[in-house]
C-alpha positions as CSV (number, residue, x, y, z in Angstrom):
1,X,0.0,0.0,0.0
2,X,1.1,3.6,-1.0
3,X,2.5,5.3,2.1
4,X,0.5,8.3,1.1
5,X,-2.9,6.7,0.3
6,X,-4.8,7.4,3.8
7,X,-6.1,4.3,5.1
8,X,-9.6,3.4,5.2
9,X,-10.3,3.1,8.4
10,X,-8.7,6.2,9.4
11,X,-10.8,8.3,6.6
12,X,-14.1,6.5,8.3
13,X,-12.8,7.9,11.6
14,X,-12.7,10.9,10.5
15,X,-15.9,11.4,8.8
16,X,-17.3,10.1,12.4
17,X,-15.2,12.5,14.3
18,X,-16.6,15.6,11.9
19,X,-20.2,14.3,12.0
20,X,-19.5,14.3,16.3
21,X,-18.6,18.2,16.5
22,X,-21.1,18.7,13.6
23,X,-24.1,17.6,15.7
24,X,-22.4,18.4,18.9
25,X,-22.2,22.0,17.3
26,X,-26.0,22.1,16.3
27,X,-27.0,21.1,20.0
28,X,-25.3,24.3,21.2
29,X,-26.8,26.3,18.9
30,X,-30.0,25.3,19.8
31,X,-29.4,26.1,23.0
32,X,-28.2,28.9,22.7
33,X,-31.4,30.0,20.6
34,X,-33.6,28.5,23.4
35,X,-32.5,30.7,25.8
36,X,-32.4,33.8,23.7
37,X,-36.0,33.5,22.8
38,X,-36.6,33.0,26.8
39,X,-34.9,35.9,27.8
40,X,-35.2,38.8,25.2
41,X,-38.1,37.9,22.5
42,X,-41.0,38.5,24.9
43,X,-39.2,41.5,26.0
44,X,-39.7,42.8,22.6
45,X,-43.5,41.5,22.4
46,X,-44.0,42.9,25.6
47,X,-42.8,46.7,24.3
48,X,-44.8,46.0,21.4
49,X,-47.9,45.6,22.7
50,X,-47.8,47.9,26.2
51,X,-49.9,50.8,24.3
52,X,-53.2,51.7,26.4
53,X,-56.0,54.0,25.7
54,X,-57.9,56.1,28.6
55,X,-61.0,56.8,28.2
56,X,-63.6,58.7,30.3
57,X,-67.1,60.4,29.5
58,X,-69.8,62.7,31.8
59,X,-73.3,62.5,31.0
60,X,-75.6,65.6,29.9
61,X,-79.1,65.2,30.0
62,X,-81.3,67.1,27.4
63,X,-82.4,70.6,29.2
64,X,-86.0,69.6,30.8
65,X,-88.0,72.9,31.1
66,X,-89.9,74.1,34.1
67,X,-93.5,73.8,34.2
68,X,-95.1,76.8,35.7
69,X,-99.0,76.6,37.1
70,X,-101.2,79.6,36.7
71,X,-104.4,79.8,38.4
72,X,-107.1,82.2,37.2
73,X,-107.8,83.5,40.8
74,X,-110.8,85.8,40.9
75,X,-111.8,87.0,44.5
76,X,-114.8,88.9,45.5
77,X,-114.9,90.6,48.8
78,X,-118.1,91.1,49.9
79,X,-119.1,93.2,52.8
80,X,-121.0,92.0,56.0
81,X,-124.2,93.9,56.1
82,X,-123.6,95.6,59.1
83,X,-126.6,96.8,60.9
84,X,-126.9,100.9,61.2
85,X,-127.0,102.6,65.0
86,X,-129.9,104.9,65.8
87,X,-128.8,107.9,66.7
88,X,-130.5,110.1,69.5
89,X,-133.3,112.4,67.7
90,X,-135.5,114.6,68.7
91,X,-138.8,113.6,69.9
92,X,-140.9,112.9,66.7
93,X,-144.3,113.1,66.5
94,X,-145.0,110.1,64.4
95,X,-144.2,106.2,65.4
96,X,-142.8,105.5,61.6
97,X,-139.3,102.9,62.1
98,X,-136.5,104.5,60.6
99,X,-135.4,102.5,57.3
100,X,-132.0,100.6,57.6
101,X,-129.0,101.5,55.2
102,X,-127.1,98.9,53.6
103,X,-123.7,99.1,52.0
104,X,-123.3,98.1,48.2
105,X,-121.3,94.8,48.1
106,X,-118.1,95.7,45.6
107,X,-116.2,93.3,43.9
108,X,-112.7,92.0,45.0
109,X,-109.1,93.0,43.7
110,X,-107.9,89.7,40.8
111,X,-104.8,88.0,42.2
112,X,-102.6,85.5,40.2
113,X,-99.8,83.2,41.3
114,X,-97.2,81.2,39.4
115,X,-95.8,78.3,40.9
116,X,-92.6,76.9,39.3
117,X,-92.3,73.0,39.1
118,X,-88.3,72.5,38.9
119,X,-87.5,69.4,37.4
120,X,-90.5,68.0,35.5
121,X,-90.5,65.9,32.3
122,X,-92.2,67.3,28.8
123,X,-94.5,65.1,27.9
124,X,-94.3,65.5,24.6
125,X,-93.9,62.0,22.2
126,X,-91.0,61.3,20.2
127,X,-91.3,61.4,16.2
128,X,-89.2,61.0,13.4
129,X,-85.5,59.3,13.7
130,X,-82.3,60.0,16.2
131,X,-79.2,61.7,14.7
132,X,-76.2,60.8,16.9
133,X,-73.5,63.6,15.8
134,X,-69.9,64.0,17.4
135,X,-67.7,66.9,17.4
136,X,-64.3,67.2,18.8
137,X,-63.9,70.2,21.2
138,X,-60.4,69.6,22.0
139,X,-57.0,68.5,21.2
140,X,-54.3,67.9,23.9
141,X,-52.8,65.7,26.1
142,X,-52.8,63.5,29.7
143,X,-50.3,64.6,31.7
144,X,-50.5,61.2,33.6
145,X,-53.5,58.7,33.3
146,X,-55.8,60.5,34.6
147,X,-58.6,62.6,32.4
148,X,-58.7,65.1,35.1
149,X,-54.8,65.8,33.5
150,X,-56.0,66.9,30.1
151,X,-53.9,69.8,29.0
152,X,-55.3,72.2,25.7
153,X,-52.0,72.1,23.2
154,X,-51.6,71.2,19.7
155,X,-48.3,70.0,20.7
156,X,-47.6,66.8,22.3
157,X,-45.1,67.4,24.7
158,X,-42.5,64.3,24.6
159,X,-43.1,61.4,27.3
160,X,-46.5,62.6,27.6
161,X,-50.0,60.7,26.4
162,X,-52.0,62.4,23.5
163,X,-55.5,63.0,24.1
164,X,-58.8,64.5,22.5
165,X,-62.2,65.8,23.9
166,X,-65.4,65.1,21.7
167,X,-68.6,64.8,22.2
168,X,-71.8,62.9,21.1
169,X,-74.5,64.5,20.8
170,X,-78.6,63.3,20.0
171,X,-79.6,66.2,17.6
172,X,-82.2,64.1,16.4
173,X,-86.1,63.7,17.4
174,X,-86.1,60.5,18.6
175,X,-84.3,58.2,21.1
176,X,-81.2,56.3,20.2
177,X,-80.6,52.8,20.4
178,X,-77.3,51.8,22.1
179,X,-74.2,52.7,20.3
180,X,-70.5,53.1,20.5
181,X,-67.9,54.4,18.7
182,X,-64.8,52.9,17.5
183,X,-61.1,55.8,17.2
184,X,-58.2,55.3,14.9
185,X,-55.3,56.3,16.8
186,X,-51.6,56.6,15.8
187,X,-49.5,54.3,18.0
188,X,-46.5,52.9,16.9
189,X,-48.3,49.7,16.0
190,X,-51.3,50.9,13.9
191,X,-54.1,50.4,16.2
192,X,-58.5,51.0,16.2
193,X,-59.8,51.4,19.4
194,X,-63.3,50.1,19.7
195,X,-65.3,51.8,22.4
196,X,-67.8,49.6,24.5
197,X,-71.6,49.7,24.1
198,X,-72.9,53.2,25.2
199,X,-76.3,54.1,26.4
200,X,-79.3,55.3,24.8
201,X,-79.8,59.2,24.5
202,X,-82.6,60.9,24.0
203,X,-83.4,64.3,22.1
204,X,-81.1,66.8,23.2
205,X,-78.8,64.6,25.2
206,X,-75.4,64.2,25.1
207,X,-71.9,62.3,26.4
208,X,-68.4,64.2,26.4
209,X,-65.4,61.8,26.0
210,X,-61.8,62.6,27.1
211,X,-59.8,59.7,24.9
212,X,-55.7,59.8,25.8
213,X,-53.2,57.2,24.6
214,X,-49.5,55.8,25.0
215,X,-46.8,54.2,22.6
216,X,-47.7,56.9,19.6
217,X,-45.9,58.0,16.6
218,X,-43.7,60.6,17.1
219,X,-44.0,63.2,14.0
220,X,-46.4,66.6,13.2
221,X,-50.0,66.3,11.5
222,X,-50.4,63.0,13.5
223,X,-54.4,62.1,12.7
224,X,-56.8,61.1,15.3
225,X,-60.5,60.0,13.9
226,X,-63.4,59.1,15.7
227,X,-66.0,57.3,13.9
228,X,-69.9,56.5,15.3
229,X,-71.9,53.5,14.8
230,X,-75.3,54.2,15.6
231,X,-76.6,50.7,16.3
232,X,-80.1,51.5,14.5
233,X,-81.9,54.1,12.4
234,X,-80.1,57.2,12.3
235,X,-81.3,60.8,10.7
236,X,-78.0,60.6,8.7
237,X,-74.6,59.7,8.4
238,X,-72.9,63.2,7.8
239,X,-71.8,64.1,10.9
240,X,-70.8,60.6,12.6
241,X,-67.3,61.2,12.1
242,X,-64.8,63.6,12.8
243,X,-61.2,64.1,13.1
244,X,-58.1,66.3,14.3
245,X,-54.3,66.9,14.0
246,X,-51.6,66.7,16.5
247,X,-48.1,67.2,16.7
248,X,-46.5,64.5,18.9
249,X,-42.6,65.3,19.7
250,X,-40.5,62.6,20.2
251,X,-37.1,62.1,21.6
C-alpha cells in the first residue's frame, strides 16, 4: 500500500469524528437560541404591545323645562251687612221705624300666582329618527393617566400621552338605540380602538369623552378619527365622524 494513500479506516474515523462536532455543534446552537427567545423575545412582544387607551365620558341630560302653574284667581270681597245705629233724635211726633241703610257689596281685587315645578318631564312623544353627531372640542394631552390631567396644546409634549375631547350628541327627534364608537389612533403599531356599548340618549342629550393614549408616533400632522356606529336608524350619516391633527414630539 502507498505510504501516502490514507487508510480506510482512518478516513471513516474521520468522517465520524466531523459528523460528532457537527451535531455536537447544532446542540449548542440550539441552546443557545432556546435561551435567547426565553430571555429577550417577549421582551420585545411585551414593548410592542404595552400601548393603552384612557377613556372617560360625563353624561348631559337634554335641558328639561320648568312647568309653571297659573291659576285664574278671581276674588270677590263682599261686605257683611252691618246693621246701622240709631242715633239720639229729637222727639218725633210720628211712630214710623227709621229705614236701615245697607252698604253696596263691591267686587274684590284679581290676584294671580305662578308656581314653578323645577325638574318636570315634557310630555311631549318622540317622532321621526335620532341623529347621533360627534364633534371634537379639543385637542391635547394627559399629563399622567388620569382625564382630570387633560392639558389644551396642539403639541404633544415628549413622554406625555396624546389626548382629545369630543362629544356625542342626540340632535335628532327621537331616542337612540345603544351605540358606540370605535377611534383610529396613531400608536407605533397601527391600532383602532373600539369603544364599549354606550347608552341610549334621548333628544337633546349628550356624552363628552376625554380619549388619551400611549406608545404613539412621534411626528407633526399626526391624525386622530373618531368614527360612530349608531346601532339603528339614524337621521344621517354626515356628521358621525370627525377628526383632528396633533403634533406629537418625540425624543
Amino acid at each position: 500500500m502507498d505510504p501516502l494513500t490514507p487508510n480506510p479506516g482512518t478516513r471513516e474515523s474521520a468522517r465520524n469524528g466531523l459528523a460528532i462536532v457537527g451535531f455536537v455543534a447544532l446542540v449548542a446552537l440550539g441552546m443557545w437560541l432556546a435561551v435567547y427567545s426565553a430571555r429577550f423575545v417577549p421582551a420585545a412582544v411585551d414593548h410592542l404591545g404595552a400601548a393603552a387607551v384612557y377613556l372617560s365620558s360625563a353624561f348631559s341630560p337634554s335641558p328639561r323645562p320648568s312647568l309653571s302653574v297659573v291659576p285664574d284667581a278671581t276674588s270677590t270681597v263682599e261686605s257683611a251687612l252691618s246693621s246701622s245705629s240709631t242715633t239720639a233724635a229729637a222727639p218725633q211726633t210720628s211712630r214710623t221705624p227709621a229705614t236701615p241703610h245697607y252698604p253696596v257689596p263691591q267686587p274684590g281685587r284679581e290676584t294671580s300666582t305662578t308656581t314653578t315645578i323645577s325638574g318636570a318631564t315634557p310630555t311631549g312623544t318622540y317622532y321621526g329618527l335620532p341623529d347621533l353627531a360627534v364633534t371634537i372640542d379639543r385637542i391635547g394631552y394627559l399629563a399622567t393617566t388620569s382625564a382630570e390631567s387633560f392639558v389644551a396644546s396642539s403639541t404633544v409634549p415628549h413622554g406625555s400621552r396624546p389626548a382629545i375631547v369630543f362629544t356625542v350628541k342626540n340632535v335628532g327627534t327621537n331616542i337612540s338605540q345603544p351605540w358606540n364608537f370605535t377611534a383610529k389612533i396613531p400608536t407605533q403599531t397601527a391600532y383602532v380602538y373600539t369603544a364599549p356599548t354606550q347608552q341610549v340618549l334621548r333628544p337633546g342629550e349628550s356624552i363628552q369623552f376625554t380619549l388619551g393614549f400611549d406608545e404613539a408616533n412621534a411626528g407633526a400632522k399626526q391624525s386622530i378619527s373618531i368614527h360612530l356606529n349608531p346601532g339603528g336608524s339614524d337621521a344621517t350619516t354626515a356628521n358621525n365622524d370627525a377628526s383632528a391633527m396633533l403634533t406629537i414630539l418625540g425624543s
